[in-house]
C-alpha positions as CSV (number, residue, x, y, z in Angstrom):
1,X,133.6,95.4,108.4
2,X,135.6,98.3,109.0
3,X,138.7,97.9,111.0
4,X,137.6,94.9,112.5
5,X,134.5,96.8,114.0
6,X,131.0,94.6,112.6
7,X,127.8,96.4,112.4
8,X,124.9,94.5,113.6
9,X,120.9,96.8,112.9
10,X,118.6,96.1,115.6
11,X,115.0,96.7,115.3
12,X,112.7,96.5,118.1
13,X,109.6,96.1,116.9
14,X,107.6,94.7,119.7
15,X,104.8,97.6,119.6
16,X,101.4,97.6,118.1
17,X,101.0,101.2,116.6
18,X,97.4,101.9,117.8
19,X,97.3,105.4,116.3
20,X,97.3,103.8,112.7
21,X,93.9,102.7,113.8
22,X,94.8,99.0,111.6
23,X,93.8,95.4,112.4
24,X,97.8,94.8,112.4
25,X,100.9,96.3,114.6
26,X,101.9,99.1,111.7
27,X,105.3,97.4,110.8
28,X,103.5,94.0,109.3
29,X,101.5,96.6,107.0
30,X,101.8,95.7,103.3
31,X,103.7,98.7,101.3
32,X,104.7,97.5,97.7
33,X,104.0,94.0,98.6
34,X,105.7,93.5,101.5
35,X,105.6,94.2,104.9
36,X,106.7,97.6,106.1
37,X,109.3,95.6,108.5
38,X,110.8,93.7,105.4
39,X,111.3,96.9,103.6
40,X,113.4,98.1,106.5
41,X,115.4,94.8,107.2
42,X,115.9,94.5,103.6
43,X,117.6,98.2,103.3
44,X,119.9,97.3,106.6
45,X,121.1,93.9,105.3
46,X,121.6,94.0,101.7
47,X,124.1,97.1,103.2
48,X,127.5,95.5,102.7
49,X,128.8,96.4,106.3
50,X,126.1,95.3,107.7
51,X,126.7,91.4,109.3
52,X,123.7,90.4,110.3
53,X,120.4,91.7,112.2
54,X,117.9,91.3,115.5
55,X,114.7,91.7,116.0
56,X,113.1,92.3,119.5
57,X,109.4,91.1,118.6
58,X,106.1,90.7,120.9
59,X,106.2,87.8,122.8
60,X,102.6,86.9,121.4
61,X,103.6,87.9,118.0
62,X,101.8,85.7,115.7
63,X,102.6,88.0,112.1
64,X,106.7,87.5,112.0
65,X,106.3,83.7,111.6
66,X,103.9,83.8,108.9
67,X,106.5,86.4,106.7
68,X,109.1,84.0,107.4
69,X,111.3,87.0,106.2
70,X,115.2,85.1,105.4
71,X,118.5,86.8,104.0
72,X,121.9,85.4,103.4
73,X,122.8,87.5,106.5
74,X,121.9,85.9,110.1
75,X,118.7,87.1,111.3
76,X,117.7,86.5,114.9
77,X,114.7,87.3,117.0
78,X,114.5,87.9,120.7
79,X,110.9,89.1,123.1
80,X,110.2,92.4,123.2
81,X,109.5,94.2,126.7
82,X,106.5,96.5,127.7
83,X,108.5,99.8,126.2
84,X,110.6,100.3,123.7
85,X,114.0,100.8,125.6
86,X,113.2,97.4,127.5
87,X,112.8,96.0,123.9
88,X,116.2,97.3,122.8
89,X,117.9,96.2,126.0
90,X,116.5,92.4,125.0
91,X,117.8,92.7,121.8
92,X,121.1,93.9,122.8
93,X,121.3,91.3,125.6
94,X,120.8,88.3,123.3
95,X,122.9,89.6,120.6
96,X,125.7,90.0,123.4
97,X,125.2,86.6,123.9
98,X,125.1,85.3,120.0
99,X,128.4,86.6,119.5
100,X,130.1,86.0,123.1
101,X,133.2,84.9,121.4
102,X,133.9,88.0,119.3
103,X,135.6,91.3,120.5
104,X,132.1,92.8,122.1
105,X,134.1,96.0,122.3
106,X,134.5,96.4,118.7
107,X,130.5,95.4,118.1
108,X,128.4,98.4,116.9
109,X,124.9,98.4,116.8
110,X,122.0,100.7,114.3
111,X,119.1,100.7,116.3
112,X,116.7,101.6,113.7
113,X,112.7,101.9,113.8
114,X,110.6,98.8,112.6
115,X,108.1,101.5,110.5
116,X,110.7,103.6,108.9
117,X,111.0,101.8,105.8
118,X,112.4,104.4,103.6
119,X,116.1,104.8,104.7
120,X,118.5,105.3,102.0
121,X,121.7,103.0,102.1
122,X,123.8,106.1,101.4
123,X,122.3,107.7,104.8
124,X,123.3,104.8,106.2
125,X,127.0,104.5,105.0
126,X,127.1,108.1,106.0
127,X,126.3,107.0,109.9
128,X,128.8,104.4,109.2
129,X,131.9,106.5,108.0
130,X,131.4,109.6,110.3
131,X,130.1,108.1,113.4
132,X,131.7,105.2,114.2
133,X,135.2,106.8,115.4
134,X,134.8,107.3,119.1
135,X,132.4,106.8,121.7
136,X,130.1,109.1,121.2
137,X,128.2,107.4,118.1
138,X,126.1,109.0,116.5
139,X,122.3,109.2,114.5
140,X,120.9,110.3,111.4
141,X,118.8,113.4,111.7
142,X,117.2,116.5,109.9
143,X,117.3,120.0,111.3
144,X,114.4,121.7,111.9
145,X,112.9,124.2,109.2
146,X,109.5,124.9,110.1
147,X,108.7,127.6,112.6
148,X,108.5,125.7,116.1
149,X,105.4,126.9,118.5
150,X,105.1,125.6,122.0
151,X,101.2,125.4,122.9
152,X,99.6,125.5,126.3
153,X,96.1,124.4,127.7
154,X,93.5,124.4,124.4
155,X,96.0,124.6,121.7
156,X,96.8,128.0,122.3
157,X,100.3,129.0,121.3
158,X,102.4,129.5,124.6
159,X,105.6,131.4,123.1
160,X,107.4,130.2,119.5
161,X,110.2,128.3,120.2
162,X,113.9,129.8,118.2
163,X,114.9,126.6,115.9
164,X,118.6,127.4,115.7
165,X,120.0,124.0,116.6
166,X,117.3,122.0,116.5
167,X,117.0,119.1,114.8
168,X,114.6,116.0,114.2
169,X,116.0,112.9,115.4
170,X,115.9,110.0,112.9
171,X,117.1,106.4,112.5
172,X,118.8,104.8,112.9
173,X,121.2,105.2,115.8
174,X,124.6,103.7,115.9
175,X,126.4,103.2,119.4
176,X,128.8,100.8,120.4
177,X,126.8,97.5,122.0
178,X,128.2,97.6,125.3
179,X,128.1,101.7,125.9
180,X,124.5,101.7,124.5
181,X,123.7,98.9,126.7
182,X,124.6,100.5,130.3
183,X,123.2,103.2,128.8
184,X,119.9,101.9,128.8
185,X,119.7,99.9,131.8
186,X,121.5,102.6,133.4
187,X,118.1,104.9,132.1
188,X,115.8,102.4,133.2
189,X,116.8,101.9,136.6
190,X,116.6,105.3,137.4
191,X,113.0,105.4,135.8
192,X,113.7,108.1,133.3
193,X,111.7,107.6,130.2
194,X,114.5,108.1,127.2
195,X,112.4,108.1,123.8
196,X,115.4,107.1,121.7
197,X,118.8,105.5,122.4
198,X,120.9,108.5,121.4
199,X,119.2,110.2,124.6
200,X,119.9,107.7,127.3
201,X,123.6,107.5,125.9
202,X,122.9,111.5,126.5
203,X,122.4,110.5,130.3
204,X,125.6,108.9,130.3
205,X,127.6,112.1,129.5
206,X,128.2,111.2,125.8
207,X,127.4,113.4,123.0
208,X,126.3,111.6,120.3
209,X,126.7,113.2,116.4
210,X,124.1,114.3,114.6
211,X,124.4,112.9,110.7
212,X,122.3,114.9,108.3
213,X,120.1,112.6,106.8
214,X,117.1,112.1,103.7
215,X,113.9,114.1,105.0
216,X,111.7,110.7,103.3
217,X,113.1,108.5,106.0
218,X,109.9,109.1,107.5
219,X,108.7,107.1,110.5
220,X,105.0,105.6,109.7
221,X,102.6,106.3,112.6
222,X,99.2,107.2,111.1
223,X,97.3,106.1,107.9
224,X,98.5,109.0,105.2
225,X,102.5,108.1,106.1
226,X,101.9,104.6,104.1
227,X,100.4,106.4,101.0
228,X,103.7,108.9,101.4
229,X,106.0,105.4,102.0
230,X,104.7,104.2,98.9
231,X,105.6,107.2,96.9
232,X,109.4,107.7,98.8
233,X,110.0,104.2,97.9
234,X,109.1,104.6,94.4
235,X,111.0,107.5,93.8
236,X,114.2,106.3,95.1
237,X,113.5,103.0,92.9
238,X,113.8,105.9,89.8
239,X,116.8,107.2,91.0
C-alpha cells in the first residue's frame, strides 16, 4: 500500500478462447505444471502491493474449482458476463461491494488478462509507481516496431500505416475502481464495443499513460504462444 491507496488485480477470465482450438478455455491450459491462470494470479499476488485479487469466471465454469488455486492474499470469484467489459464490470461491482467499508476512492484496480502469464513483477511495480498519481491511470504497453500495413478486400495491402506513436497495448491496466467503473458502464450503455479498459476510460475524456513494458508479456491466443510461454517463463526463472 502506497499512501493509503490498496491495489486489488482483477482478471476476467470468463472466455473460452476458441482460436486455440483446445478441449479447455486457454487460461486452464497447463504451462510448467500449472494452469496458465495460476501463473498469472501467482505473478499479481506474490507482488507486495498487491492486497488481494478477483476473478470474474463463467458462470458454468467447472475447471476453477477443480485448481482450487489459494494464496495468503484474499482471492474472490464473481460470474462473468457474455463480453469481456460486462465481465470486468461484475468483477468491479463485487469487489466494490467486498470492501464497502474502505475509502473506494483510494481503491485501484490492474485489470490484467487471464492468458498472459508472463508479466514481470518489475513491469508491474513500474505501472504502480508512475501511474497511480492522478486520474488518468495508466497501462503497460510496447511501441510498435514492425512496419504497420492496412489490408483491404483479399489481403491486399490498402496503404502502410506511419508507426510513429503507436504502441501495442498490454496488461495490465491500472485505473482507479470507481473511474474505471462509470467508465465501463458508461461504454456499454451507449453500445460501443471498448476492447480494453484503458479505451472506455478513453471515452470518458481521460488519458491514460502508456508504461513501457517487457515485449514476453505475451497474451496466449493460438497454440505456438504456449510453446513461447514456456520458454519466457523459463528464461526469466534464469534471470
Amino acid at each position: 500500500m502506497k499512501n493509503n491507496k490498496s491495489f486489488w488485480a482483477v482478471i476476467p477470465a470468463a472466455g473460452i478462447g476458441k482460436r486455440m482450438a483446445a478441449d479447455k478455455p486457454k487460461q486452464y491450459l497447463e504451462l510448467q505444471n500449472k494452469t496458465v491462470i495460476e501463473h498469472c494470479l501467482q505473478k499479481l499476488l506474490d507482488h507486495p502491493d498487491i492486497t488481494g485479487a478477483i476473478v470474474s469466471l463463467d458462470e458454468n465454469d467447472s475447471y476453477w474449482p477443480v485448481i482450487n488455486f489459494s494464496h495468503q492474499k484474499p482471492v474472490l470469484t464473481s460470474v462473468g458476463g457474455s463480453e469481456r467489459y460486462d465481465s470486468v464490470i461484475n468483477a468491479l461491482i463485487a469487489l466494490e461491494k467486498y470492501l464497502a467499508r474502505e475509502d473506494l476512492d483510494q481503491v485501484w484496480v490492474l485489470v490484467h488478462d487471464a492468458a498472459r502469464p508472463c508479466v514481470r513483477p518489475q513491469d508491474i511495480s513500474k505501472l504502480i509507481e508512475m501511474a497511480s498519481f492522478d486520474d488518468n491511470g495508466g497501462l503497460l504497453a510496447c511501441p510498435v516496431r514492425d512496419t504497420m500495413k492496412r489490408q483491404q478486400e483479399n489481403h491486399r495491402v490498402q496503404t502502410t500505416i506511419d508507426r510513429t506513436g503507436l504502441w501495442h497495448a498490454l496488461t495490465p491496466q491500472m485505473f482507479k475502481l470507481k473511474l474505471l467503473i462509470k467508465a465501463l458502464i458508461n461504454a456499454r450503455e451507449k453500445g460501443l464495443q471498448v476492447t480494453d479498459d484503458a479505451s472506455a476510460m478513453e471515452l470518458d475524456g481521460y488519458m491514460p499513460l502508456l508504461v513501457e513494458g517487457h515485449e514476453d508479456n505475451i497474451k496466449i491466443t493460438r497454440p505456438f504462444d504456449l510453446s513461447l510461454a514456456n520458454l519466457y517463463l523459463r528464461e526469466q526463472l534464469i534471470g
